[in-house]
N, C-alpha and C positions, 0 to 999 in steps of 0.2 A: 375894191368892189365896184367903182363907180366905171373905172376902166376895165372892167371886165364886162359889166350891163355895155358898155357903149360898140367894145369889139365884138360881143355877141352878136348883135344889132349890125353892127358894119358888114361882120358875115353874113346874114339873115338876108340884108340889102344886096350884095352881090351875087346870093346865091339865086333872090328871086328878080334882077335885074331884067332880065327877057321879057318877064311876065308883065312888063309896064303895071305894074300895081302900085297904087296910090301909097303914099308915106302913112296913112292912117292903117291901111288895111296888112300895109308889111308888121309895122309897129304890133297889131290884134295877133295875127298867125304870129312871130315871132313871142308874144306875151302866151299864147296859147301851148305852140310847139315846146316852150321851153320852159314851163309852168314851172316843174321842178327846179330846174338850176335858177329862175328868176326868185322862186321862193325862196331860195339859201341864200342867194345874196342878198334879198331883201332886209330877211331876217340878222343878219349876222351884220348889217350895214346898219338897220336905223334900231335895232334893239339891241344884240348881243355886246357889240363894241361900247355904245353908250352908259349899259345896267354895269360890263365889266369896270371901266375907266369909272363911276361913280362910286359903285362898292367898295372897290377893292382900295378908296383912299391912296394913303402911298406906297401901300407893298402891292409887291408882285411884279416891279418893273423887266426884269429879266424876262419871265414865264411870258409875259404880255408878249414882248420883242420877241421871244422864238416862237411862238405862234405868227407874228407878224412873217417870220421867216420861209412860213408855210409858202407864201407867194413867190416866194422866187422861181417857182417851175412853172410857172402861169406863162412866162413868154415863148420856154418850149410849145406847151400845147397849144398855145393859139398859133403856132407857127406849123404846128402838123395840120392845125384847119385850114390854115389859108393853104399853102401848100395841097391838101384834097381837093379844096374847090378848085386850085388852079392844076388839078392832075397831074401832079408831080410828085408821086407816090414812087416814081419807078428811078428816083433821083438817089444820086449819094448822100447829097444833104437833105434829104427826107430821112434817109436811112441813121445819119449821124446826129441827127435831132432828134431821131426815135430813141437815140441810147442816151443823149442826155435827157430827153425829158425821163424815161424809166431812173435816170440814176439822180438828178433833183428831186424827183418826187421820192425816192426811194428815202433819199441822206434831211431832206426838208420837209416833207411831210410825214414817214413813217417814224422812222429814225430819233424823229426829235422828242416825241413821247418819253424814249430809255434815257434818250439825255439827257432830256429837263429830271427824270426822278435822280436819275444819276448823279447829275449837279446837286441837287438839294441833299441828296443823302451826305454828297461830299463835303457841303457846307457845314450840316449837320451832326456830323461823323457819324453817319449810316449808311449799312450796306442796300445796294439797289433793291433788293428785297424787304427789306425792313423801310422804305420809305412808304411805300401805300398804307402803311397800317400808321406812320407818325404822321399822317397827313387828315386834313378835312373830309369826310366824304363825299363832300361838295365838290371838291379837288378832282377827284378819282373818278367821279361822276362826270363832270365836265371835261377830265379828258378819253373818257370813254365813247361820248356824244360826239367829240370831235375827233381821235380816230379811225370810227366806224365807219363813216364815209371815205373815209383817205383807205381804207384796208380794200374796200369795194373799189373802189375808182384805181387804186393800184395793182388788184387783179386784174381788169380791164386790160390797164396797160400792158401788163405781162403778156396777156394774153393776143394782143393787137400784136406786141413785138414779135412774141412766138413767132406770129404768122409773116408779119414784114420778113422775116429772115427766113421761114420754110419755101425755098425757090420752088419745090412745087404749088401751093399752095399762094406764093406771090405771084406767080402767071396768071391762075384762075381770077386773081382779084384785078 
């Protein structure tokens, strides 16, 4: 999270570089422009991980680690930013970082939902069906919360890809 708040900011700075504006005033527009993503990280940074790791005592180390896993598509998309700012949209390795980051986020953030119930059911001896009902509802709730946005943000991407690969519609851009 902390490396995400900092490359946002690194972006934010080169993209208003021209503008000779002061480090306070990039720091404001950037805490403004990016209210939303600054709040999720905020949130997930100095509350969620914290109340998680104290609650949850000793179990749950698995589930914690694949949600951890979620980040591993974090260096694709920062590397489709830098690459936009640097306009190099019309490159092959824009193109070939467009299909991994769709396919990390796809296998590391969506994906991993069926496989954590998956896993547990297997440990269990439950079928993938039968585990949301042998679970907490606190469980099913909290990965409901944090799907929701990965389903959103992976339409996006879907969507972004569409377009990177409709050659018509990559010229206009």
């Amino acid at each position: 999270m902390i490396y995400d708040f900092y490359a946002m900011y690194c972006c934010e700075r080169c993209r208003t570089k021209s503008q000779k504006l002061t480090r306070t005033t990039i720091i404001r527009n950037f805490l403004i422009e990016n209210r939303l993503m600054v709040t999720h990280h905020t949130v997930i940074l100095l509350f969620l991980v914290p109340i998680s790791q104290k609650l949850r005592g000793d179990l749950g180390d698995f589930f914690v680690g694949c949600i951890f896993t979620a980040e591993l598509s974090t260096p694709f998309v920062s590397l489709a930013r830098i690459m936009i700012q640097l306009k190099q949209q019309h490159t092959l390795l824009y193109k070939v970082n467009g299909i991994l980051t769709v396919t990390t986020f796809l296998f590391c953030r969506i994906l991993l939902f069926p496989f954590m119930y998956w896993s547990y059911g297997q440990q269990k001896g439950l079928s993938l069906l039968q585990v949301p009902f042998n679970i907490p509802l606190h469980c099913n709730m909290a990965n409901a919360v944090l799907i929701s946005p990965q389903l959103y943000w992976f339409s996006l991407l879907c969507k972004k890809a569409a377009r990177l690969f409709d050659t018509a519609k990559a010229k206009k851009d």
